[in-house]
C-alpha positions as a printed NumPy array, in Angstrom:
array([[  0.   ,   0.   ,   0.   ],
       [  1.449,   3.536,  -0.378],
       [  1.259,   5.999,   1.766],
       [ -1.843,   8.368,   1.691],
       [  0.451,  11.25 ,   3.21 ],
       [  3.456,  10.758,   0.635],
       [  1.045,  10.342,  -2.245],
       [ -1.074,  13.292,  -1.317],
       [  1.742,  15.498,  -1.536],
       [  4.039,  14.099,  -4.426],
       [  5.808,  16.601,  -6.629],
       [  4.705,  14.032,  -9.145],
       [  0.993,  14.839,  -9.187],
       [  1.587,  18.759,  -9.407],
       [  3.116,  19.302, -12.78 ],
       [  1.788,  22.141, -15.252],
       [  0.699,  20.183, -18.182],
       [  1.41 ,  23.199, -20.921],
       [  5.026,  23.044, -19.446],
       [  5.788,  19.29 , -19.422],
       [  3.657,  19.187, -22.818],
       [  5.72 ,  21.909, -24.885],
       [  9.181,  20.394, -23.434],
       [  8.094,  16.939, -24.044],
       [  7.735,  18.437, -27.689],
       [ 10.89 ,  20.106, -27.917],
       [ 12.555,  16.477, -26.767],
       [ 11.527,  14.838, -29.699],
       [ 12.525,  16.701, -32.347],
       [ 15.968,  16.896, -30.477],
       [ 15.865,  12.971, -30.681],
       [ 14.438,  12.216, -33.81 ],
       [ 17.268,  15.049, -35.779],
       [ 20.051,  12.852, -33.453],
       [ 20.577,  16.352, -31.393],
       [ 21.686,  14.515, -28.359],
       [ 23.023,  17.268, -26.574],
       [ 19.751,  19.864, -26.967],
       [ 17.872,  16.67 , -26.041],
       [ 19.436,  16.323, -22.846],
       [ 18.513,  19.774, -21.804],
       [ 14.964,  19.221, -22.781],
       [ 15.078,  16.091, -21.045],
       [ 16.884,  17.957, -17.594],
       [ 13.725,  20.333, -18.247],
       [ 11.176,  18.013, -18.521],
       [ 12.329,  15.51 , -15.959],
       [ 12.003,  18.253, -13.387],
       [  9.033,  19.592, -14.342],
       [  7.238,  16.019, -14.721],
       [  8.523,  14.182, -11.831],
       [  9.044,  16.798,  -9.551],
       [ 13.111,  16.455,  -9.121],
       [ 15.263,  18.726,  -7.184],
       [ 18.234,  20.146,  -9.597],
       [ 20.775,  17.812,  -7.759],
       [ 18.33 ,  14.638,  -8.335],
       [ 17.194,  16.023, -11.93 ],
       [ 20.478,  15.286, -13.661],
       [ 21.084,  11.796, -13.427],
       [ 17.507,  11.134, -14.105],
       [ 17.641,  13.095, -17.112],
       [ 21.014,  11.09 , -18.077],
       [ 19.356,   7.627, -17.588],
       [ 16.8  ,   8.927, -19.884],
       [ 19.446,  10.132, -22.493],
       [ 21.415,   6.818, -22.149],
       [ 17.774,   4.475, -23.024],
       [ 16.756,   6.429, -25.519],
       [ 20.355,   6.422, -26.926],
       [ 20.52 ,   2.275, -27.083],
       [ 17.112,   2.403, -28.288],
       [ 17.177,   4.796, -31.329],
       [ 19.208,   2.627, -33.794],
       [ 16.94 ,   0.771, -36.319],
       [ 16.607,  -2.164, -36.14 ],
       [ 20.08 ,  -2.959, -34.392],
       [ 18.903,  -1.263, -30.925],
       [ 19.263,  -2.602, -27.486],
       [ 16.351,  -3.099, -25.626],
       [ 17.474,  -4.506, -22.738],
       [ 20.042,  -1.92 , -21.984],
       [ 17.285,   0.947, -22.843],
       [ 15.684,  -1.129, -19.67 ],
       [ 18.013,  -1.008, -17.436],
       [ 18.686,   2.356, -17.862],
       [ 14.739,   3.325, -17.239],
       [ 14.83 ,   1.076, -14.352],
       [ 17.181,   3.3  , -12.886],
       [ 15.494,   5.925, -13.882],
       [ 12.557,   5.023, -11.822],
       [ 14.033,   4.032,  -8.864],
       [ 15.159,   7.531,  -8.743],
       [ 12.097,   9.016,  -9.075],
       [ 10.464,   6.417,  -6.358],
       [ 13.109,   7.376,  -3.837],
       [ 12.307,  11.283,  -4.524],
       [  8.599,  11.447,  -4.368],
       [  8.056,   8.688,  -1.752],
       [  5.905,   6.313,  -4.068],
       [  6.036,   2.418,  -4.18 ],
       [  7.164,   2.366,  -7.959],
       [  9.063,  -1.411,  -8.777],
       [ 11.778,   0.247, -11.261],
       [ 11.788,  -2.705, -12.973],
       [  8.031,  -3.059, -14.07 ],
       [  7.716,   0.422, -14.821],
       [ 10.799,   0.447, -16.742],
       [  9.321,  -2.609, -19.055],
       [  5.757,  -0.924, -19.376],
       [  7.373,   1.975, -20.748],
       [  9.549,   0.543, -22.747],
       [  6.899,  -1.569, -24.266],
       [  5.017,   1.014, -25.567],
       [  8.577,   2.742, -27.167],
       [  8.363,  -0.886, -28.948],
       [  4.625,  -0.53 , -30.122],
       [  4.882,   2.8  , -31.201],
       [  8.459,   1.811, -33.547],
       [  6.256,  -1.059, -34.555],
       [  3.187,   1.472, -36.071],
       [  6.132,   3.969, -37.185],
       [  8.171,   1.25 , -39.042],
       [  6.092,  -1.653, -40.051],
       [  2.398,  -1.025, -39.413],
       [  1.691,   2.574, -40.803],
       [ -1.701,   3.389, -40.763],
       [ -2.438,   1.039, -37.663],
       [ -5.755,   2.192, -35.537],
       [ -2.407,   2.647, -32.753],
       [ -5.339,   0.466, -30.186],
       [ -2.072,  -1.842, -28.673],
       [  0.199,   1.786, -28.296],
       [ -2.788,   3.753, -26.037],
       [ -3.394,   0.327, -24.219],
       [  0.261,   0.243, -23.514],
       [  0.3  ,   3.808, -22.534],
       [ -2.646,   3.853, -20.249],
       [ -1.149,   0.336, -18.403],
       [  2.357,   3.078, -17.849],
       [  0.158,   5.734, -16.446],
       [ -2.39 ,   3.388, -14.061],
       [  0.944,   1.419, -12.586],
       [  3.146,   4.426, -12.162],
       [  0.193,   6.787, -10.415],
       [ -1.59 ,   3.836,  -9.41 ],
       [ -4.568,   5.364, -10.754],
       [ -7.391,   4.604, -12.831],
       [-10.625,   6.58 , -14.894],
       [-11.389,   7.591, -18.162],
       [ -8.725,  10.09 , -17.891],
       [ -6.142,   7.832, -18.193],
       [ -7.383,   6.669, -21.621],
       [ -7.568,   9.759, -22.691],
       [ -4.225,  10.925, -21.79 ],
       [ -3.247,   7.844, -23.262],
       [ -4.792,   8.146, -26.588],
       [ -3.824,  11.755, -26.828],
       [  0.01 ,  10.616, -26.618],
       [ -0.212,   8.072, -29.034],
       [ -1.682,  11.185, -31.485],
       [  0.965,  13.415, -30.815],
       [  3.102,  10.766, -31.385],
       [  1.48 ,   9.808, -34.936],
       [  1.719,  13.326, -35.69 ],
       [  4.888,  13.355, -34.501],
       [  5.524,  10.542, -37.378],
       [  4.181,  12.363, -39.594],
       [  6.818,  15.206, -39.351],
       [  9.745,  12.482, -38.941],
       [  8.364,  11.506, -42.907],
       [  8.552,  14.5  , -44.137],
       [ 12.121,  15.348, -43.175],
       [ 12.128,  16.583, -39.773],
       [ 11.967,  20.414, -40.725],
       [ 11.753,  22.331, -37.831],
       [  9.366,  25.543, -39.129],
       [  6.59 ,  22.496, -40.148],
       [  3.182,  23.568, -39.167],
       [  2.896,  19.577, -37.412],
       [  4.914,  20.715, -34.465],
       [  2.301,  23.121, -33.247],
       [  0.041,  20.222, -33.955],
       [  2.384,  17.397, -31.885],
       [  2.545,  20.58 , -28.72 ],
       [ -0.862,  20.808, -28.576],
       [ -1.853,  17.088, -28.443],
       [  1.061,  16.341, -25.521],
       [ -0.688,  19.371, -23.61 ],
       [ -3.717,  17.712, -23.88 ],
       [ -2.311,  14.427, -23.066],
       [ -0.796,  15.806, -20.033],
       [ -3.952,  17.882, -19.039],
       [ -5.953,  14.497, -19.065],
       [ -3.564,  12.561, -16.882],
       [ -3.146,  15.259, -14.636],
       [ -6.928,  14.989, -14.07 ],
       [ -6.529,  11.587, -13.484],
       [ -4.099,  11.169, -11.355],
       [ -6.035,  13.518,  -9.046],
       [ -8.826,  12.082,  -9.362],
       [ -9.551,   8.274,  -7.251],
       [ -6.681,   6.047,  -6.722],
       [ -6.153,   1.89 ,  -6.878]])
């Protein structure tokens, strides 16, 4: 069981979804143009923001993040296992700070199952309804705020949009002035709006 008091008050369940949305954003184009470096930063930002991390505990998380999604982008010679281990860590960071009863591991696999599914629509399913990537999202979301309501699905299908627009972009050459980032910013705010509502509103 977690603890009502710890829970109640986690930086975790605070975070300004226009923030975390817009910097989510701004960390995917960094990944998908390779711009390790100006995704790190958006990372450190979003990290913070998202998971409620003090500056001293917001840098290694932000590096764990960096070093999964590092052994995960190469196609189709990645390393899932590693981008695992490094998002376990990641997690049990993020336990220890805000005082919830997060297993590193399992949360690490969740996520990194949808990062599968979504490669999966992106490289070999195009066109996909994207039902197994929100399932996979909302599953994330319930076990790591041990919450659950309609919000969740909702946060979870908005995601999975940003993310096809996000695809979308990635086809067409990754140009940074294209009138789909707007598009992926607003969906991620919405995303984040809907599991903000959630995870405030009756818990597991």
């Amino acid at each position: 069981m977690r603890s009502a008091r710890l829970t109640e008050t986690s930086p975790m369940r605070t975070f300004n979804p226009s923030t975390v949305g817009t910097l989510e954003c701004t960390a995917w184009t960094s990944y998908y143009r390779r711009q390790w470096l100006r995704f790190l930063y958006a990372v450190l930002a979003v990290t913070r923001h998202a998971f409620g991390l003090s500056r001293t505990q917001t840098l290694p998380a932000a590096w764990w993040v960096l070093r999964a999604n590092q052994v995960w982008a190469p196609y189709p010679d990645n390393d899932p296992d590693a981008a695992r281990r490094h998002m376990a860590r990641f997690y049990a960071l993020v336990g220890r700070a805000n005082g919830e009863q997060v297993d590193p591991v399992t949360a690490a696999r969740l996520e990194v199952r949808w990062w599968h599914l979504h490669r999966t629509l992106q490289r070999e399913q195009p066109g996909d309804d994207g039902g197994p990537l929100i399932d996979a999202l909302a599953d994330l979301y319930r076990y790591v705020y041990q919450v659950d309501s309609p919000a969740v699905r909702i946060a979870a299908a908005e995601r999975a949009g940003a993310m096809g627009l996000s695809d979308r972009w990635v086809g067409s050459g990754c140009d940074l002035s294209s009138p789909l980032i707007p598009l992926v910013r607003a969906a991620l705010v919405r995303s984040y709006a809907a599991l903000l509502a959630a995870v405030h509103g009756p818990r597991e």
